[in-house]
Structure formats: C-alpha cells, structure tokens
MMTF fields as JSON, N, C-alpha, C and O atoms, coordinates in Angstrom:
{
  "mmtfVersion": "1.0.0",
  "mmtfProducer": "UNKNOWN",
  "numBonds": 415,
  "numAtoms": 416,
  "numGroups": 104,
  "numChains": 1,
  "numModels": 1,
  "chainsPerModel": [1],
  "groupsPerChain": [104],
  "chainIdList": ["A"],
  "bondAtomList": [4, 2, 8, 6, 12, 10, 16, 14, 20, 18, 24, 22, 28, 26, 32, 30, 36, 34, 40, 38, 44, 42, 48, 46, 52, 50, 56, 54, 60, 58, 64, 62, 68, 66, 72, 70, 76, 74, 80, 78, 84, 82, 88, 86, 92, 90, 96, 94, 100, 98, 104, 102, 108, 106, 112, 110, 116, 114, 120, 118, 124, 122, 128, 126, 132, 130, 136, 134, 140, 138, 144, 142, 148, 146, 152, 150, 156, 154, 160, 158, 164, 162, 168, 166, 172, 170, 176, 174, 180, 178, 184, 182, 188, 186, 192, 190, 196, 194, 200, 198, 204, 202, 208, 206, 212, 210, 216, 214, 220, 218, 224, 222, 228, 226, 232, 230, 236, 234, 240, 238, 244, 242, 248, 246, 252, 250, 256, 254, 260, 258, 264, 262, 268, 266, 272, 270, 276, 274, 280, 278, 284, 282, 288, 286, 292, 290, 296, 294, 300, 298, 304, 302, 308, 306, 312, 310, 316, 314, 320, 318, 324, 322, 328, 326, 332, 330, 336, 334, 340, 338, 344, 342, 348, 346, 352, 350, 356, 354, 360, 358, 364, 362, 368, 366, 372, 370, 376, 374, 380, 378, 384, 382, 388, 386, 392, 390, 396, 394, 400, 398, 404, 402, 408, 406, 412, 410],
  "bondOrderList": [1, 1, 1, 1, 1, 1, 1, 1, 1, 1, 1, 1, 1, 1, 1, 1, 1, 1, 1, 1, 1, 1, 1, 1, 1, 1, 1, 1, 1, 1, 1, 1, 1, 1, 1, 1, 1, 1, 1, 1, 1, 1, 1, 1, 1, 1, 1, 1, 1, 1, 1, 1, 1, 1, 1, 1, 1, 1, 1, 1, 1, 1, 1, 1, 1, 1, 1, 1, 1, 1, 1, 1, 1, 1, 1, 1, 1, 1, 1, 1, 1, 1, 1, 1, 1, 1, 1, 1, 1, 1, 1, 1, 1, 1, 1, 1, 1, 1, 1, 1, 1, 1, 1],
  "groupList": [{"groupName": "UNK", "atomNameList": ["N", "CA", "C", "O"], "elementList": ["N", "C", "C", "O"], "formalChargeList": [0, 0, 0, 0], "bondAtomList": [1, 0, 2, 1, 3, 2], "bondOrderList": [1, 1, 2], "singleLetterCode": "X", "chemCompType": "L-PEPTIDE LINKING"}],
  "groupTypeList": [0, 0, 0, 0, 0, 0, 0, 0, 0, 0, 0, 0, 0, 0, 0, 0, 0, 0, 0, 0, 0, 0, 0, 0, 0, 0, 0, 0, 0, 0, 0, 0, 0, 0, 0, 0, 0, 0, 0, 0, 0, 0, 0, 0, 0, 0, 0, 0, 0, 0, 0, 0, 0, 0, 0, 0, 0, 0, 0, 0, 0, 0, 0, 0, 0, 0, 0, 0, 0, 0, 0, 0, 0, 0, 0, 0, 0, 0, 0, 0, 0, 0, 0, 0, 0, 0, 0, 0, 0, 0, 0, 0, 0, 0, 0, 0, 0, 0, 0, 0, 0, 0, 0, 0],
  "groupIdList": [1, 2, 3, 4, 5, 6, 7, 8, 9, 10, 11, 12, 13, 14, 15, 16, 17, 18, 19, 20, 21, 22, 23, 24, 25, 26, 27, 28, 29, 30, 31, 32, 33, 34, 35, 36, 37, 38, 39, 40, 41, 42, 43, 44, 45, 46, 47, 48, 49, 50, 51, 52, 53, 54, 55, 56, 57, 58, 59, 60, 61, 62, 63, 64, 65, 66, 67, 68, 69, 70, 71, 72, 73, 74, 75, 76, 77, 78, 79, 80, 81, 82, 83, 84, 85, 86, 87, 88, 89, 90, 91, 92, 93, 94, 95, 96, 97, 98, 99, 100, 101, 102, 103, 104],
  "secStructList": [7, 7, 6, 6, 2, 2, 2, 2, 2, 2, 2, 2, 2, 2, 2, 2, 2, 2, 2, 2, 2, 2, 6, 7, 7, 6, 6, 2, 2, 2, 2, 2, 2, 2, 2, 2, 7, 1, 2, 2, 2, 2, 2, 2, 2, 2, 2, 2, 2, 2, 2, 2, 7, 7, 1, 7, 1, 2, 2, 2, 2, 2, 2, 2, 2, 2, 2, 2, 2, 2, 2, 2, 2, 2, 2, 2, 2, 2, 2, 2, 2, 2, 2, 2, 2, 2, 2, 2, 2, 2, 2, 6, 1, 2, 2, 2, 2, 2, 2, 1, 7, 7, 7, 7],
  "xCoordList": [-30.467, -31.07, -31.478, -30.625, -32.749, -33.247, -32.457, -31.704, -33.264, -32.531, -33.178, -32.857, -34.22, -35.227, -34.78, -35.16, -33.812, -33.64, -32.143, -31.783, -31.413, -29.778, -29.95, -29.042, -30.982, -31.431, -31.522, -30.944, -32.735, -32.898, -31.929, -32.045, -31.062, -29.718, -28.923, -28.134, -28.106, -27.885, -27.96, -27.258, -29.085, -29.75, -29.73, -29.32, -30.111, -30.258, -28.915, -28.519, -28.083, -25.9, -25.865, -25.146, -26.631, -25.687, -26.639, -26.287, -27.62, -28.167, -27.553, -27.654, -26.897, -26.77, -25.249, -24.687, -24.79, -22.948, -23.497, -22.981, -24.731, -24.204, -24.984, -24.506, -25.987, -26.394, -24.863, -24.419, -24.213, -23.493, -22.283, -21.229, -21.999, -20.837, -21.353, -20.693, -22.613, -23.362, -23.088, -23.311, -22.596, -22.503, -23.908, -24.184, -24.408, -25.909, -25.952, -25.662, -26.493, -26.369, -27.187, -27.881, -26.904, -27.565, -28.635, -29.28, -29.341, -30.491, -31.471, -32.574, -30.922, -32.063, -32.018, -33.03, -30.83, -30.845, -31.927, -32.385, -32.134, -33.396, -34.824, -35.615, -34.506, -35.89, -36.408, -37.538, -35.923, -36.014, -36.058, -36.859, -35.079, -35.5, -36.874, -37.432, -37.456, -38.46, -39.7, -40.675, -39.435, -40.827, -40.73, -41.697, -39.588, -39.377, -39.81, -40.099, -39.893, -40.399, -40.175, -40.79, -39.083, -38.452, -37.74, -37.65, -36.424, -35.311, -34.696, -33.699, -35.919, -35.839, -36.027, -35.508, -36.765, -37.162, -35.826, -35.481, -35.353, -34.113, -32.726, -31.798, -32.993, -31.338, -31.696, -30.804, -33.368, -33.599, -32.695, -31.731, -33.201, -32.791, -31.219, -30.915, -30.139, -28.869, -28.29, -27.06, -28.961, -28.786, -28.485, -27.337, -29.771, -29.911, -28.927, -28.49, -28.715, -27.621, -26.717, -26.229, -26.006, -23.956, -24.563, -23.909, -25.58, -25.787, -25.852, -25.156, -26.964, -27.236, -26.32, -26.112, -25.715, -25.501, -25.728, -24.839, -27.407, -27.674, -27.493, -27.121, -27.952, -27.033, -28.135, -28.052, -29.044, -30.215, -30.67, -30.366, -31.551, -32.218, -33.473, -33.875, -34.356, -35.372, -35.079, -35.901, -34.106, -34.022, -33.804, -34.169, -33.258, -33.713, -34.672, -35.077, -35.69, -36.925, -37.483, -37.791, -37.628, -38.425, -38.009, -38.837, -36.919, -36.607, -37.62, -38.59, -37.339, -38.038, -39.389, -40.06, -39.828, -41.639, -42.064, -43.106, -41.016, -41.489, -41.569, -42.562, -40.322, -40.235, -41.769, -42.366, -41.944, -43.156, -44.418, -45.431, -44.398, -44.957, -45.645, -46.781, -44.219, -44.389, -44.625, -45.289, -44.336, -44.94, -46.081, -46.535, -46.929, -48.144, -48.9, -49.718, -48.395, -49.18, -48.682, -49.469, -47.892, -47.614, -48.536, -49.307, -48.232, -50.091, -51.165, -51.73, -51.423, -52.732, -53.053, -54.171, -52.271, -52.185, -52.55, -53.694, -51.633, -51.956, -53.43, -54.112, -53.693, -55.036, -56.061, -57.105, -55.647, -56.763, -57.028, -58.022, -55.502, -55.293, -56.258, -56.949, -56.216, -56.334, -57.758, -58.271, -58.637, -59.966, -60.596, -61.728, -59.611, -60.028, -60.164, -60.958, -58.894, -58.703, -60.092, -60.683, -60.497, -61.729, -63.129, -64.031, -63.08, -64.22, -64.511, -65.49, -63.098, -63.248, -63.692, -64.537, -62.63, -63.039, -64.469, -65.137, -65.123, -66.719, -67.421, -68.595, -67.162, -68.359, -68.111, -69.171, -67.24, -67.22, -67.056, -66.077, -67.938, -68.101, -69.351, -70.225, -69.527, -70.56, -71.797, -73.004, -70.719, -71.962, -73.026, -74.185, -72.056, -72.409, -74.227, -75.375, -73.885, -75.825, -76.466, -77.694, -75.519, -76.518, -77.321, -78.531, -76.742, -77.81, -78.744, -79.743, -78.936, -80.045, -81.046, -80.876, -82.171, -83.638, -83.812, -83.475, -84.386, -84.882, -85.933, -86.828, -85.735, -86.637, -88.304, -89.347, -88.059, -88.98, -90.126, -90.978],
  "yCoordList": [30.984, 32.233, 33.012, 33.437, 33.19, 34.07, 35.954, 36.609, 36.132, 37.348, 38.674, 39.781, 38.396, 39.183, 38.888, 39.653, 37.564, 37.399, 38.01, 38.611, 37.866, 38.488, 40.223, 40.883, 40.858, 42.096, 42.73, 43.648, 41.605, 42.196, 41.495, 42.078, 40.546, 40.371, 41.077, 40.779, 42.223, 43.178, 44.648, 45.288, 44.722, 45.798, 45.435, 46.415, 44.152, 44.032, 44.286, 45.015, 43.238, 43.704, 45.128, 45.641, 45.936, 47.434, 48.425, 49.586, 47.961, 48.015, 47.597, 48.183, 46.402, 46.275, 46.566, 46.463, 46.821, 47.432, 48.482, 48.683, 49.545, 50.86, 50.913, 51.815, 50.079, 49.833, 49.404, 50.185, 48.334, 48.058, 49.239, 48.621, 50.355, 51.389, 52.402, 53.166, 52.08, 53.287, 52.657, 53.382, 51.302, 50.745, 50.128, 50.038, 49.876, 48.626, 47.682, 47.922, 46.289, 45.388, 45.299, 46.14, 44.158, 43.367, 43.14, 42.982, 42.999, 42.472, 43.62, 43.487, 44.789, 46.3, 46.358, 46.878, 45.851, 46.364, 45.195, 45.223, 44.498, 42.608, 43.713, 43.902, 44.17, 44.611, 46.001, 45.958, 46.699, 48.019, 47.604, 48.151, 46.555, 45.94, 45.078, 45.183, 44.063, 43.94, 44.88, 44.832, 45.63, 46.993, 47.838, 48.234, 47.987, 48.826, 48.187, 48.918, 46.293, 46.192, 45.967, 45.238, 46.888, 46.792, 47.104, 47.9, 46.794, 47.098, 48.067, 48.25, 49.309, 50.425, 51.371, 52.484, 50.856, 51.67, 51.361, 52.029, 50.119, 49.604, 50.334, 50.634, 50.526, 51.778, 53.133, 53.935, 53.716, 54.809, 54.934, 55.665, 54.239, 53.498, 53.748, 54.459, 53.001, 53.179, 54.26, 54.288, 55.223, 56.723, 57.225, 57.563, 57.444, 58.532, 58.164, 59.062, 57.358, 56.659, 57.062, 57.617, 56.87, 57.293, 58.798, 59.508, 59.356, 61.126, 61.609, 62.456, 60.762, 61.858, 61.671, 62.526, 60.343, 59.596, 59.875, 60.42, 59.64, 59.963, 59.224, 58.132, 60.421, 59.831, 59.094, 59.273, 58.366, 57.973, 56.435, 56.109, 55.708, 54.645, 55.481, 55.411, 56.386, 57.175, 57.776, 57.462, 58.608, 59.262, 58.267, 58.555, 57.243, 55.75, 55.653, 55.839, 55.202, 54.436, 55.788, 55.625, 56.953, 58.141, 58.34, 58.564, 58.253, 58.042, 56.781, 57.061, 55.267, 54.458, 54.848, 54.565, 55.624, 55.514, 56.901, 57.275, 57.195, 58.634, 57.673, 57.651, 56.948, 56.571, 55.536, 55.537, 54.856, 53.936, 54.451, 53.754, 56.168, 56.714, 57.488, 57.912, 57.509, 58.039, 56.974, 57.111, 56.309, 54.892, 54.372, 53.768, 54.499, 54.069, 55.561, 55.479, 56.825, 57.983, 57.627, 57.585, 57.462, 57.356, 55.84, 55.724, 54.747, 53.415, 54.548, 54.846, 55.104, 56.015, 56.839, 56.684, 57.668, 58.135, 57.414, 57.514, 56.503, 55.757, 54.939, 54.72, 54.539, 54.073, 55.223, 55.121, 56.156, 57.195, 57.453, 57.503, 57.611, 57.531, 56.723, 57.273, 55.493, 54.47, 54.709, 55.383, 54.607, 54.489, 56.132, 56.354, 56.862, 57.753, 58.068, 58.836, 57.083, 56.682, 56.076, 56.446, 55.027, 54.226, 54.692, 54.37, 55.816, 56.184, 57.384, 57.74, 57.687, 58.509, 57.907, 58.354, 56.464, 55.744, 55.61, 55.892, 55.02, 54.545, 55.797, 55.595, 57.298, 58.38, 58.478, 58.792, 58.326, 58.791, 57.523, 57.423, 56.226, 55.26, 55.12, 55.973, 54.124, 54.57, 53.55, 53.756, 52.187, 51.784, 52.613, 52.46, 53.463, 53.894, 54.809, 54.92, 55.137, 55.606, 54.637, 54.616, 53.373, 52.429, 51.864, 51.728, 51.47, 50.743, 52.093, 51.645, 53.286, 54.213, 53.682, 53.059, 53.922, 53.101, 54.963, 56.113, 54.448, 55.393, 55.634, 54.884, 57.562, 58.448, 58.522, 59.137, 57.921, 58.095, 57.217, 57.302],
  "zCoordList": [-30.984, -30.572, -31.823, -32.603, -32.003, -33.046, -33.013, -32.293, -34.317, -34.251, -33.811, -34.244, -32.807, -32.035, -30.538, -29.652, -30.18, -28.742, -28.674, -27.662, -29.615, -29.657, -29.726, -29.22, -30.281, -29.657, -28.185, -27.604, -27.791, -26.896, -25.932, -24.853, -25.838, -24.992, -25.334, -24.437, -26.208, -26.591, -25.703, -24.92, -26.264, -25.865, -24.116, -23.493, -23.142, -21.796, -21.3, -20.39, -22.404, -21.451, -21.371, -20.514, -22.247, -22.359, -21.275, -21.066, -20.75, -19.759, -18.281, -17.203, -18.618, -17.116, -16.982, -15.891, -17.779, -18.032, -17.398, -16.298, -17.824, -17.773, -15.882, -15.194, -15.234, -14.29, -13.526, -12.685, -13.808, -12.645, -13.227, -13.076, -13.698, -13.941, -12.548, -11.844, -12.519, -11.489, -10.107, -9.137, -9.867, -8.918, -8.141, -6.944, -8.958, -8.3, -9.539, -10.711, -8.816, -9.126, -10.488, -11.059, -10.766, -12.49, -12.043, -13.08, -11.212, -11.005, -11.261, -11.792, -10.81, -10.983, -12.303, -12.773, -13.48, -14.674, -15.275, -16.417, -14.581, -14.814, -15.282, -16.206, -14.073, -13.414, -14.319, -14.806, -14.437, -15.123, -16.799, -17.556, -17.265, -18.918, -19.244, -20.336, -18.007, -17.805, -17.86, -18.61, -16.995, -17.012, -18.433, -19.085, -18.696, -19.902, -21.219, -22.166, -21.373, -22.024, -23.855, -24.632, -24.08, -25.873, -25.761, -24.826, -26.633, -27.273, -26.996, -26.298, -28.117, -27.711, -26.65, -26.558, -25.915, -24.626, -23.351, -22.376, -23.881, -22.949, -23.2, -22.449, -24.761, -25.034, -25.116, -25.392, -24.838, -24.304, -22.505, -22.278, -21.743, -20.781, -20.369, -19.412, -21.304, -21.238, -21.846, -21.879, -22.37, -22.755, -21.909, -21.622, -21.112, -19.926, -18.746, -18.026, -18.625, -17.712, -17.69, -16.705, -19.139, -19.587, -19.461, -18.697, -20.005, -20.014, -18.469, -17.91, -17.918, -16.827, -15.687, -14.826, -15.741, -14.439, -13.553, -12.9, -12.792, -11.92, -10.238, -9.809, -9.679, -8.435, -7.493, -6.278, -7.96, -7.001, -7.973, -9.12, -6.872, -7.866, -8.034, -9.196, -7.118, -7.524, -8.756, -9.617, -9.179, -10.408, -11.674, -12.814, -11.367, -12.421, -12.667, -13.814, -11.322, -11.47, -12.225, -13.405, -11.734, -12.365, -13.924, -14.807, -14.09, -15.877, -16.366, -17.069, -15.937, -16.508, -16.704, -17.697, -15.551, -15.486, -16.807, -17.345, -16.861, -17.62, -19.16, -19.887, -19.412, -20.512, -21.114, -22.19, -20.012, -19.867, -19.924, -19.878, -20.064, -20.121, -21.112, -21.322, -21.772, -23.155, -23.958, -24.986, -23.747, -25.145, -25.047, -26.018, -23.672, -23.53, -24.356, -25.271, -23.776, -24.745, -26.072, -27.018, -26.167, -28.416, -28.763, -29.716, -27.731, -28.429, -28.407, -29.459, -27.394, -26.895, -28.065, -28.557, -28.572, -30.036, -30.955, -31.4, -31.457, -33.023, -33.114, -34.115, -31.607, -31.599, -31.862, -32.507, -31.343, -31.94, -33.461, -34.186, -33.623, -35.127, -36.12, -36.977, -35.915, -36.738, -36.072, -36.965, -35.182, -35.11, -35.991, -36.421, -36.008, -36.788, -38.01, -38.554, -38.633, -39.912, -40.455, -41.469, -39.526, -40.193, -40.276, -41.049, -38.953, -39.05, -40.478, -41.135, -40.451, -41.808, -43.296, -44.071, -43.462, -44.421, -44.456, -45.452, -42.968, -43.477, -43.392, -43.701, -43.037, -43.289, -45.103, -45.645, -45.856, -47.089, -47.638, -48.378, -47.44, -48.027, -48.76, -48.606, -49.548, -50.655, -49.518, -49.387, -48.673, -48.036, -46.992, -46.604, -46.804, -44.969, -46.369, -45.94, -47.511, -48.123, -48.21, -48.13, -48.442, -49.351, -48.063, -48.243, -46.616, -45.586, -45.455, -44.893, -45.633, -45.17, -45.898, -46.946, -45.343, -45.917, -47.09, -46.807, -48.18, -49.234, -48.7, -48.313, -48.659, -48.089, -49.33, -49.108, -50.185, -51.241, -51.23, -52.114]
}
C-alpha cells in the first residue's frame, strides 16, 4: 500500500469510527468519503461529527454538500487566478507588440 492509499484508509477509519459512534452504519461513512473525495475534505468530515454530533443523516448529508461546496468554489477561484495570472503575463509581454502589424 503506497503512502497516498494508507492516507486515505486513515483518514476513511476515522470517518467511519466517528459515523458508526453516531450509530449508522459504515456503509454511509463509504458513501459520504466517496462524494467528499480527499483526505482532507474526509477529516473536515470527522470534525464536524465529534463537534457537532448531529442528530440527523440530513444534517450530515448538508455538512458534506456544503463542504463539496466549498472546494469546488476554492478550484473556481485558483482557476480564475491562474487564467488571470496569464493573461497578465501576456498583456505586459514584449510578444503580445511584436505580432501587431507596424502602423508606419
């Protein structure tokens, strides 16, 4: 087992410890590390759990979706970022004068 799969088996037990402490099965904690997707988003996940211990699978599923939520807005961000980055690089590039045809 690499040291990217002992993570995220890690990170999935302490998920489904803190899922079956709430009294529902390992299989919702399958399902919710699946959608969630990383590591981190999975021990975001087992945070809110030992913190909030909430008393619903709706208030689960509504934590996961929020979290799934926020990481698609923070890609949504850096992609802006970085297309902004470049467009900056090429307005103050020496090529973006040199393809203009000479006005002379």
């Amino acid at each position: 087992m690499t040291l990217h799969q002992r993570i995220w088996a890690r990170s999935r037990d302490a998920l489904a410890a803190a899922v079956a402490s709430l009294g529902y099965p390992e299989e919702f904690a399958d399902l919710l590390a699946r959608q969630l997707g990383s590591p981190k988003a999975i021990d975001r996940m087992t945070s809110y759990l030992y913190q909030a211990h909430p008393q619903s699978v709706e208030m689960i599923v509504d934590e996961m979706l929020a979290i799934c939520a926020e990481i698609e807005a923070w890609r949504e961000k850096k992609e802006g970022q970085e297309a902004q980055a470049a467009y900056n690089a090429w307005l103050s590039s020496d090529s973006r004068w040199r393809n203009r045809e000479d006005p002379d």
